[in-house]
C-alpha positions in Angstrom: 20.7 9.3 -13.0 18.7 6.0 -12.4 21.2 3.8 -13.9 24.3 5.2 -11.7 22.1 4.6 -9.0 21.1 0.9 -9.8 24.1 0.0 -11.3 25.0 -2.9 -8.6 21.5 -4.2 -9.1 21.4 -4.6 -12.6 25.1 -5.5 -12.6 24.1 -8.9 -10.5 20.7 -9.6 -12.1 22.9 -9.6 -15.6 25.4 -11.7 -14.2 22.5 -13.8 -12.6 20.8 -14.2 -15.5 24.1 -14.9 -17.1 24.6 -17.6 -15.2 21.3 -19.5 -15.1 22.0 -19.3 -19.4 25.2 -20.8 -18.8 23.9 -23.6 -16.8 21.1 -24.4 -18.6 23.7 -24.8 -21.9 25.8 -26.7 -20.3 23.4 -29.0 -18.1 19.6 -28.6 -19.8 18.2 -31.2 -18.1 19.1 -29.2 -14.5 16.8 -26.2 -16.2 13.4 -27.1 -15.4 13.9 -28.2 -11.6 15.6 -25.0 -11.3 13.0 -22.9 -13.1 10.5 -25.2 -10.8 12.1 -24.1 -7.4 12.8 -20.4 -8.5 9.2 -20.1 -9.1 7.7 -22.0 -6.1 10.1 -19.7 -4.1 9.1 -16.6 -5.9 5.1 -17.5 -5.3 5.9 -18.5 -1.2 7.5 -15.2 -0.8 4.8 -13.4 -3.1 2.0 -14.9 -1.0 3.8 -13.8 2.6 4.6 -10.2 1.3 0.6 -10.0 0.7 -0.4 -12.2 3.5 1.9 -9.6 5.9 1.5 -6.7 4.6 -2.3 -6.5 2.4 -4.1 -9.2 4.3 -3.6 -8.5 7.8 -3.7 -4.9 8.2 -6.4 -4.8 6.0 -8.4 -8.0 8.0 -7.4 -5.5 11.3 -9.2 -2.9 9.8 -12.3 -4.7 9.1 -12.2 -5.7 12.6 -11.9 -2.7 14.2 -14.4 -0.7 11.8 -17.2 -3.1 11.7 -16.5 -5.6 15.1 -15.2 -3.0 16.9 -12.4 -5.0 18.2 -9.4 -2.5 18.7 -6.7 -4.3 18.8 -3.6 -2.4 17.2 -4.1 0.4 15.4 -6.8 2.5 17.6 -8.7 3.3 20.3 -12.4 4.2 20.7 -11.4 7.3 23.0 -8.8 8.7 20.1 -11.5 8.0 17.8 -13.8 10.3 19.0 -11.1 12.7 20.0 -10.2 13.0 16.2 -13.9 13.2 15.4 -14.7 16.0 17.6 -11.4 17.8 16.6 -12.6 17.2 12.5 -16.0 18.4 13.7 -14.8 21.4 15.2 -12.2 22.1 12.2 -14.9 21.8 9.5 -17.0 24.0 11.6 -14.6 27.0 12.3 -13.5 26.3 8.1 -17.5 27.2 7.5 -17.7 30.0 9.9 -14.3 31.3 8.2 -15.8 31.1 4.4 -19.4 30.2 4.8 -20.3 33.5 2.4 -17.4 32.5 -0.4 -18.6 29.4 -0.3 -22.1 30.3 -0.3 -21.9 32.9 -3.4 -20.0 29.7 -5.4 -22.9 27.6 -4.5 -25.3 30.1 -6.0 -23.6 30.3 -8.7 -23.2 26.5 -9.4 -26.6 25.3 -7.8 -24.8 24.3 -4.4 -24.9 25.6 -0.4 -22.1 25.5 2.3 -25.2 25.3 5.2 
């Protein structure tokens, strides 16, 4: 089940959590710089996660697709190796059940051609 899988996780954010209400009843004025730091660390690592792994591949993207400046993630000569390969697929796939597709279309208003 889920929980005998996570048990270790929950296990240390309880005794965590545990911990952080034991200081903070013991020492409240130690609380809110703690709280403070916790959160500033939480946003810094928040921010990298997206800056690494949102804003860059998605920036390299945008470069490649619209300034075609391959850098990465493609070349032009795979590009239009995959398009000619999709080009010839969706062909042979219309060849293969142009008159099913066809008698749907009639039926609904709509043509494979």
């Amino acid at each position: 089940s889920h929980l005998e899988r996570h048990w270790l996780g929950y296990c240390a954010a309880a005794a965590g959590g545990g911990a952080v209400l034991l200081h903070s009843m013991y020492r409240p004025e130690a609380l809110l710089p703690l709280l403070r730091r916790t959160a500033r660390e939480a946003g810094a690592a928040a921010a990298s996660f997206l800056s690494y792994y949102v804003v860059a591949p998605v920036s390299m993207l945008v470069r490649e697709l619209y300034s075609r400046q391959y850098e990465q993630v493609s070349d032009p000569r795979a590009i239009s190796e995959a398009n000619a390969l999709l080009r010839s697929l969706l062909r042979q796939f219309k060849e293969n059940y142009a008159s099913e597709l066809n008698a749907l279309g009639a039926a609904g208003g709509a043509s494979a051609a």
